[in-house]
N, C-alpha and C positions, 0 to 999 in steps of 0.2 A: 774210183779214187781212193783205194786203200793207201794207209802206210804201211810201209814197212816194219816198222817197229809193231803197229795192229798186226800182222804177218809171223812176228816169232815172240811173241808172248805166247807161255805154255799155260791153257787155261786148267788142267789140271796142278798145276805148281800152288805150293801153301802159299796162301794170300797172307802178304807182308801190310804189313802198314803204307800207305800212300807218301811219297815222298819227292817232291815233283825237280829235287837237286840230286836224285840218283838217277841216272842217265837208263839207264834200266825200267823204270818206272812208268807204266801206261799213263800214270796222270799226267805226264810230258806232250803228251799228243790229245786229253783232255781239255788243257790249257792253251796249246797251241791253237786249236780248233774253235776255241773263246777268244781267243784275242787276234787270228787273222784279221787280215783287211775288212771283210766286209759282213764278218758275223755280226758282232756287235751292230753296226747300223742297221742289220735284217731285225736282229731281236727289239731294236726300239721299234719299227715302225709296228710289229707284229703285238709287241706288249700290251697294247690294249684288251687283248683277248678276245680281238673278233677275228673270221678269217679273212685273209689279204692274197685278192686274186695274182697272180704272177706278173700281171703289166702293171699295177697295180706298186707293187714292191720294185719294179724293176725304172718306174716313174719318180720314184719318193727316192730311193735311194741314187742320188745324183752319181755317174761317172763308171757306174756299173753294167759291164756289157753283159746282151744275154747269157752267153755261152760261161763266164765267171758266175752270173749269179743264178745259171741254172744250178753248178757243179757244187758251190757253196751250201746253196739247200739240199741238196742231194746229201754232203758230209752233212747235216744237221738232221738231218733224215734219219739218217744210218748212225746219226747219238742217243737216237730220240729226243730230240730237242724241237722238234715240227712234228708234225703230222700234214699228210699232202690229200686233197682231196680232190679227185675230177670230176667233173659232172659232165655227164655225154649230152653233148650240143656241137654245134658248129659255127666256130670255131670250136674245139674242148673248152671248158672252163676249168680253170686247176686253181685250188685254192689253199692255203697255207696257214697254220693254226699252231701255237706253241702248244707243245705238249706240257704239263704238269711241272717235268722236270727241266721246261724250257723255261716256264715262266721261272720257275727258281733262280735261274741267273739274271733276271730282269734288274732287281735292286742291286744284286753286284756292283752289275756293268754299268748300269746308272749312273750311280757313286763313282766310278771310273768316266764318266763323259761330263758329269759335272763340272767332276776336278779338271778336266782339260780344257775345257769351253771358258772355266773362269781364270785359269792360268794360262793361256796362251796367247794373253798378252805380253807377260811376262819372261815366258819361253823364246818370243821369237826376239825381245831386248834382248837375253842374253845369250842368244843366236847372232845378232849381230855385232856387240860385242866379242863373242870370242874371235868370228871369222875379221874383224877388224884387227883386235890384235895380233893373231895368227897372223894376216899380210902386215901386220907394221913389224913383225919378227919380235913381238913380247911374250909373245910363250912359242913353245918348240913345237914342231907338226909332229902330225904323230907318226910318220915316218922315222923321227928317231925316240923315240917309245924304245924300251929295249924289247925285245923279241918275246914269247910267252915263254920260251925254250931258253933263256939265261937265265945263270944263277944268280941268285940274289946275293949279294954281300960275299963273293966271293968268283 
């Protein structure tokens, strides 16, 4: 599960400063990798800093099929952001454990699931608001939005 962008980054190229609004920028696929679907919920359940067997995470984190939250650990793997560990038994045991620089993004994203948890109720008032308006015809769909490709003021 590589990107493409991971794919033509020249790691010989002088390192620029981090800039995650130049399209060019690996920390574009950094961020992206943070804030998919279901990182974030892997890194709360993990945040304690013990390890979390794979049925385990796949129990806790509600709506998540195997096959997604294998491939999700997998890209957290290959950030170092986990470390995976099997133990030979049978069934395997595979166990999952933030790495150093995984727990680093723990308070982040925190701070990010806080603010959602306490503002969403908020959120979906004014979710129903707009799409109420929008059918009473008080604001315009975005359909007529002008294009990204017109000129402005001209």
């Amino acid at each position: 599960m590589t990107d493409v962008m991971d794919q033509t980054v020249n790691p010989n190229a002088a390192q620029l400063p981090a800039d995650v609004l130049n399209q060019d920028c690996p920390s574009r696929t950094v961020l992206r990798h943070l804030t998919d679907r279901w990182t974030p919920m892997i890194l709360t359940v993990l945040a304690p800093g013990q390890p979390v067997r794979f049925t385990e995470l796949r129990r806790t984190v509600q709506g998540v099929s195997p096959k997604v939250l294998t491939e999700t650990l997998r890209s957290m793997e290959r950030d170092g952001l986990v470390t995976r560990r099997v133990t030979p038994s049978v069934p395997p045991r595979v166990d999952y454990l933030l790495t150093d620089l995984g727990a680093s993004t723990v308070e982040p994203l925190a701070a990010l699931r806080r603010w959602a948890e306490a503002n969403v109720g908020e959120v979906q008032r004014n979710r129903r608001r707009y799409d109420r308006e929008q059918a009473e015809g008080l604001i315009a769909s975005p359909s007529a939005e002008p294009s990204r490709n017109s000129r402005i003021g001209g």
